[in-house]
LOGUVO-113249 format. One line per field, with one value per residue (C-alpha): x, y, z; residue number from 1. Coordinates in Angstrom, 2 decimals, always signed. Example, Ala and Ser with C-alpha at 12.3 -4.5 7.8 and 13.67 -1.06 7.14 Angstrom:
# residues 2
east <- (+12.30  +13.67)
north <- (-4.50  -1.06)
up <- (+7.80  +7.14)
tinu <- (1  2)
//
This chain:
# residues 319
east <- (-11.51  -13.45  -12.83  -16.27  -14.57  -16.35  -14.56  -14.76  -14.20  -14.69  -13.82  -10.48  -11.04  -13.91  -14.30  -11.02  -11.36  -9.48  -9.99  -9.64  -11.31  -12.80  -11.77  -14.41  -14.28  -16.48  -17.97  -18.87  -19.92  -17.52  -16.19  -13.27  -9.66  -8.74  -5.46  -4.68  -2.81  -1.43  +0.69  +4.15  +6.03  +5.59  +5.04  +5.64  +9.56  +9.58  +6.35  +5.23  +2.44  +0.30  -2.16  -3.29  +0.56  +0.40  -0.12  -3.07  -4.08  -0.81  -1.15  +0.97  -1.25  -3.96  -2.62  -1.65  -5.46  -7.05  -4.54  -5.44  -9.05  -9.53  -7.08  -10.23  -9.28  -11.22  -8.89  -8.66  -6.18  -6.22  -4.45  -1.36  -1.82  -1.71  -2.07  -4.60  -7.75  -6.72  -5.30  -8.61  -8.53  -4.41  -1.49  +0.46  +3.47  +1.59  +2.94  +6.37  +5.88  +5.62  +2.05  +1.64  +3.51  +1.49  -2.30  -0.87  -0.56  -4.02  -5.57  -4.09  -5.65  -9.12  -8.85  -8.60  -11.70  -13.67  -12.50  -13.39  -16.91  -17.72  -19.96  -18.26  -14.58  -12.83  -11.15  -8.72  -7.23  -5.97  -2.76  -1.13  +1.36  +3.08  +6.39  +9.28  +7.40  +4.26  +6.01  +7.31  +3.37  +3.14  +5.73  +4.12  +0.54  +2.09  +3.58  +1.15  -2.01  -2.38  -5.39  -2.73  -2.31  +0.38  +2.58  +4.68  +6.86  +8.70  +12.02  +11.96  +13.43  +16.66  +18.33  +20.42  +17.96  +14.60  +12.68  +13.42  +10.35  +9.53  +6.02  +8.25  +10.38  +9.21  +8.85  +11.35  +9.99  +13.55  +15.52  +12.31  +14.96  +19.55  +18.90  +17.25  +15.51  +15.05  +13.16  +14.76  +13.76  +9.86  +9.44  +10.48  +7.93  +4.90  +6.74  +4.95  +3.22  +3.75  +5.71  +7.65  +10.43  +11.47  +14.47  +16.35  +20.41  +19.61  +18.52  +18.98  +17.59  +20.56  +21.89  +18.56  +19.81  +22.79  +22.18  +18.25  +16.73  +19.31  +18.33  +14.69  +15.28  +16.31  +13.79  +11.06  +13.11  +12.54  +8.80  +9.71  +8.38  +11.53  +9.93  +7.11  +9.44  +10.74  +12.80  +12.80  +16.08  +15.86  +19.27  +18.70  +15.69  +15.41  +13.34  +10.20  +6.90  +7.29  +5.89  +8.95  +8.04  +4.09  +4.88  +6.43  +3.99  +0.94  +2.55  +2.63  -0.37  -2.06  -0.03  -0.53  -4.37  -5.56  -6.11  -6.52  -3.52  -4.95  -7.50  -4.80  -2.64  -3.04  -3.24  +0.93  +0.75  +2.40  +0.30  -1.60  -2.03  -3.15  -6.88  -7.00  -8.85  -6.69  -8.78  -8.26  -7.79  -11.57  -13.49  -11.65  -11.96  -14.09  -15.54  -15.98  -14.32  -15.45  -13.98  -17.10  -16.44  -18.86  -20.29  -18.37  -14.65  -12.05  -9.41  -6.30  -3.70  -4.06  -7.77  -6.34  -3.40  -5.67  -8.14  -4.89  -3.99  -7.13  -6.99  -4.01  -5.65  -8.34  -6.26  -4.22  -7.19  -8.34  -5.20)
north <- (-20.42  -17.92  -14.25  -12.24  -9.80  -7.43  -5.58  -1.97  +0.96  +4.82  +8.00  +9.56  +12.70  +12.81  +10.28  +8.49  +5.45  +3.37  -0.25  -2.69  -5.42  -4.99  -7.57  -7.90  -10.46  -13.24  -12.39  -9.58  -6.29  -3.93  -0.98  -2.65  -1.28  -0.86  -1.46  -0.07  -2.72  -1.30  -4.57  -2.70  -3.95  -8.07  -10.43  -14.21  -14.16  -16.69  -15.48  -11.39  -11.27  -14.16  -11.80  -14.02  -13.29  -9.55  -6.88  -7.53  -10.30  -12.15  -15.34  -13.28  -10.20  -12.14  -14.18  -10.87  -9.51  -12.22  -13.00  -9.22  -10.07  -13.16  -11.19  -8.74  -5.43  -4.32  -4.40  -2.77  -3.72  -1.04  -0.87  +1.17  +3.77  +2.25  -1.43  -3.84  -2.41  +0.98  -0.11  +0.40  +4.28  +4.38  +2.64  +0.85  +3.30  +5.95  +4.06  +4.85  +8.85  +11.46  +11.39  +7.98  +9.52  +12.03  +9.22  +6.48  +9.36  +11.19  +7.51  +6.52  +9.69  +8.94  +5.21  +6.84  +9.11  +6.01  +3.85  +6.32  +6.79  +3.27  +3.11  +0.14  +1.46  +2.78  +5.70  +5.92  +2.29  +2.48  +1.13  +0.80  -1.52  -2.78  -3.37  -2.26  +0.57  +0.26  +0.72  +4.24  +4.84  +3.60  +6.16  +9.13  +8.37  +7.66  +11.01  +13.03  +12.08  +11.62  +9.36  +6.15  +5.41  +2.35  +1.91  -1.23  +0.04  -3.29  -3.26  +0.26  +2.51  +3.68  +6.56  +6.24  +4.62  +6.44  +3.59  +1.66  +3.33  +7.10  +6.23  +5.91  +9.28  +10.55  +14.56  +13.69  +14.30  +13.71  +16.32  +19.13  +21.49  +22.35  +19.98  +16.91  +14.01  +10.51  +7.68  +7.36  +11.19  +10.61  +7.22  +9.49  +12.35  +9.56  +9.70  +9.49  +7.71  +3.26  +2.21  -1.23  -0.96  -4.39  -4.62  -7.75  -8.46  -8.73  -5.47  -1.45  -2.08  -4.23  -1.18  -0.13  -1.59  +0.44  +3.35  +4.34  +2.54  +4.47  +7.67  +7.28  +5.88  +9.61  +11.50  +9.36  +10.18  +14.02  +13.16  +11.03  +7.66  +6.04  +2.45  +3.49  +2.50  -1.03  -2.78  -6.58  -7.15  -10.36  -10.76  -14.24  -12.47  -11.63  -8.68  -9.92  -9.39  -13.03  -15.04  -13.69  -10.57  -11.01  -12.59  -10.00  -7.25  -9.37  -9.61  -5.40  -4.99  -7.13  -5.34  -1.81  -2.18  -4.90  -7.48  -10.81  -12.90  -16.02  -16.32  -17.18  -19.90  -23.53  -25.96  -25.69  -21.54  -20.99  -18.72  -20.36  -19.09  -21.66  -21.74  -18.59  -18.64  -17.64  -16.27  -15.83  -12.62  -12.29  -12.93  -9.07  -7.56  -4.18  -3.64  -7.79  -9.33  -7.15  -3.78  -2.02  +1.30  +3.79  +6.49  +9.40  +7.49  +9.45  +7.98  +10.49  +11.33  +14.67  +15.35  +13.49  +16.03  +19.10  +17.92  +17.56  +20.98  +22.44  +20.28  +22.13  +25.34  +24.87  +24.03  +26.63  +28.67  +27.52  +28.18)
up <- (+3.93  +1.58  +3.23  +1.99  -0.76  -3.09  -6.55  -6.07  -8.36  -7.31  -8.93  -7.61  -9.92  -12.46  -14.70  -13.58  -11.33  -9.00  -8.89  -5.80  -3.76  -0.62  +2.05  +5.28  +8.60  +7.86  +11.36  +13.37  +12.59  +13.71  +13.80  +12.59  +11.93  +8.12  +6.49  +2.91  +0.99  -2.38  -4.82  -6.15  -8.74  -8.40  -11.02  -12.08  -12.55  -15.66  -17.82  -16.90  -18.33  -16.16  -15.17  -11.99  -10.86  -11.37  -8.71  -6.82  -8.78  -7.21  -4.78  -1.79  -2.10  -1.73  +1.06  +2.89  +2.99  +3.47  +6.55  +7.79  +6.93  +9.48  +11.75  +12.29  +9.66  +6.84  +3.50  +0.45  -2.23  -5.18  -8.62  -9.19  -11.96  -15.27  -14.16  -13.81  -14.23  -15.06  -17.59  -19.13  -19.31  -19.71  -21.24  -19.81  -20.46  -18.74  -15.15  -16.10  -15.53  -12.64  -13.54  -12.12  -8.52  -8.38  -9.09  -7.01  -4.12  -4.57  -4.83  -1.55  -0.01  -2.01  -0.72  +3.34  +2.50  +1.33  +4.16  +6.74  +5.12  +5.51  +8.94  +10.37  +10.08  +13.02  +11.43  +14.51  +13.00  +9.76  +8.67  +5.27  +3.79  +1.02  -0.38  -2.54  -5.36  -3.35  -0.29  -1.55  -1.83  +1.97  +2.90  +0.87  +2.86  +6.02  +5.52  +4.20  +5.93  +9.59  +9.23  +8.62  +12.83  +11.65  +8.84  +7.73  +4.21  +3.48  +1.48  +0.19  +2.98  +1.91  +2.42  -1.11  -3.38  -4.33  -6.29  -9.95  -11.56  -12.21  -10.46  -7.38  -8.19  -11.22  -10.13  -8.77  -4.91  -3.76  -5.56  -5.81  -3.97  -3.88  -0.01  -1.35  +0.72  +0.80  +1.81  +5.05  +6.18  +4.10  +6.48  +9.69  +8.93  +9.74  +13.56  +16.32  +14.41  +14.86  +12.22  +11.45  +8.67  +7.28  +5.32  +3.83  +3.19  -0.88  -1.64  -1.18  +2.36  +3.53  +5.40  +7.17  +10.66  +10.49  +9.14  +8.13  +11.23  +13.93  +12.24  +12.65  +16.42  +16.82  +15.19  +17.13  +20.11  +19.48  +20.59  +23.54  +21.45  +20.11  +20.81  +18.40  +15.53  +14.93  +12.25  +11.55  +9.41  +7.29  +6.05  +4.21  +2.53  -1.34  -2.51  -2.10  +0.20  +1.20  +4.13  +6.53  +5.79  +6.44  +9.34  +11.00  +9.74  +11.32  +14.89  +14.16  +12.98  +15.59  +18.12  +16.78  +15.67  +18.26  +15.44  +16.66  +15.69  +17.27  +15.03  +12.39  +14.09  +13.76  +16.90  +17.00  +17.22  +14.00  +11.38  +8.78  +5.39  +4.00  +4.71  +2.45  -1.08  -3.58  -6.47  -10.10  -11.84  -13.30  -9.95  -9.35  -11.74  -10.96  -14.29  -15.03  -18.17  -20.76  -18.87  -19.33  -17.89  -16.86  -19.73  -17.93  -17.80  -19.62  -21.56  -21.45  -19.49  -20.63  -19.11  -16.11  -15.81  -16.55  -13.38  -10.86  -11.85  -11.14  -8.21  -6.98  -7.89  -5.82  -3.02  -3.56  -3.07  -0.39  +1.78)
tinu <- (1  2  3  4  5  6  7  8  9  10  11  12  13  14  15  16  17  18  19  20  21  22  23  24  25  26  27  28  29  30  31  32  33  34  35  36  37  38  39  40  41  42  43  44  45  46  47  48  49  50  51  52  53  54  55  56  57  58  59  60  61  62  63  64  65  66  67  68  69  70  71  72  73  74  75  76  77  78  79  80  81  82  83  84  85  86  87  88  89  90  91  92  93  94  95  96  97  98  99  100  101  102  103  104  105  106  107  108  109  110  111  112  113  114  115  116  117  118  119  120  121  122  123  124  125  126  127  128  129  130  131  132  133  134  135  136  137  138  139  140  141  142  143  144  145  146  147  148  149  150  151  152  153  154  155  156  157  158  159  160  161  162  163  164  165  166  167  168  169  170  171  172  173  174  175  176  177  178  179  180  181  182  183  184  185  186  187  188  189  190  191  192  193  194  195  196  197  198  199  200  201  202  203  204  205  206  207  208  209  210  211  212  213  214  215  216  217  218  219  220  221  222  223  224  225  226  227  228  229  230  231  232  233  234  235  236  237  238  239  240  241  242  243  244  245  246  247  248  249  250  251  252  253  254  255  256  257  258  259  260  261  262  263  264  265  266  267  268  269  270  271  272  273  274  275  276  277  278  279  280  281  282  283  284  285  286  287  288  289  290  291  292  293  294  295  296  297  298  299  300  301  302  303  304  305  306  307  308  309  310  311  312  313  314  315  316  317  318  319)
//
């Protein structure tokens, strides 16, 4: 089943651009909820460098948002800094920096302002999920803008581990003062806020039901809504966003953003996946095969770093 898609690219600051498809119901004309769907750190475990099995190129992605897509939600998948498409205006290298925290972040919040622009949105149903470096980015939005009414982060909420990759750490957020944070106290600041945490027994997560999930039971208890946070422990699981994992997120999602879950099941109730399209890498690419970018797109991280700090100054200015 083809879910209508469309490659999207908008300007986060000037002349820098964020890439993504655009997944709509095949029926209907809303408003319909939106979920933000950012890819982490996942690629083909034998050969790397098969695009098709990179970031949001990747079979599961797509599976994920298309799933959400005939569930009834509106999704976008978008490039992390300094891959896929980006990788047009940066190298590579350039993810592995605080830089890339700090774009992965402001794109998030860019992504919610061009959600909730689109007429047939519901801006009171957004959610946002992903898993593992991604998921750090579903923390940091869940956190920092109110807009996200549900959050799933998948395998990243620990309260001793901050992420593998500086685009995860890289100021780093958790140690910007003598107290510190972590991921466990960033996922709680989204309460009371819906959120589902889903952790596995082969990873820095293994502890969640014990330790990080308990601890955000009570700070969603300070505003009377301790049910409003769940955790679905999969201790056989490997670090992965794999179909356990999307299972449980749909029944959340569905639950939390009145998706329609039925409209995914086969005749025995169990959730079908398989009717999904799974496209190659060139049918999304934003800028088509020859990465053609528009005449104002800048090419260094240093003009990108010199617009977020006048960014900030404006802010600053502003408060």
């Amino acid at each position: 089943m083809a879910i209508p898609f469309k490659n999207v690219a908008f300007e986060t600051l000037p002349g820098v651009y964020l890439c993504g498809s655009l997944y709509k119901p095949s029926k209907g004309n809303g408003p319909f909820p939106a979920v933000l769907c950012p890819h982490g750190h996942f690629y083909n475990n034998v050969d790397k460098m098969i695009i098709d099995e990179r970031g949001r190129y990747r079979p599961d992605q797509q599976y994920r948002c298309a799933t959400l897509a005939r569930m009834g939600a509106v999704v976008f998948s978008y490039d992390m800094f300094a891959w896929g498409d980006s990788m047009l205006q940066v190298d590579k290298n350039e993810h592995r920096t605080g830089l890339a925290l700090t774009m992965q972040t402001l794109n998030s919040i860019r992504v919610l302002d061009f959600l909730t622009s689109l007429p047939f949105i519901d801006a009171k149903r957004i959610g946002v999920t992903d898993a593992s470096g991604e998921g750090t980015q579903t923390l940091l939005i869940a956190a920092l803008d109110d807009r996200t009414a549900v959050s799933v982060p998948v395998i990243m909420v620990a309260s001793h581990f901050f992420g593998g990759c500086p685009c995860e750490s890289g100021m780093p957020i958790h140690q910007c003062t003598e107290l510190g944070t972590n991921n466990a106290e960033i996922a709680a600041m989204a309460s009371p806020r819906p959120q589902l945490v889903v952790s596995d027994g082969s990873d820095w997560t293994q502890t969640v039901p014990t330790i990080e999930f308990p601890y955000m039971q009570k700070v969603y208890g300070l505003y009377g809504k301790a049910d409003n946070v769940e955790n679905v422990h999969l201790a056989n699981d490997v670090h992965d966003y794999g179909i356990n994992k999307r299972l449980a997120m749909y029944d959340f999602m569905a639950r939390k953003l009145g998706l329609n879950i039925n409209a995914v099941k086969d005749k025995n109730g169990r959730i079908d996946e398989s009717k999904c399209t799974i496209e190659k890498h060139e049918a999304m690419l934003a800028f088509g095969k020859d990465g053609r970018l528009p005449a104002n797109a800048v090419k260094t991280p240093n003009y990108i770093t010199q617009n977020i700090c006048l960014l900030r100054m404006d802010r600053c200015n502003l408060g």
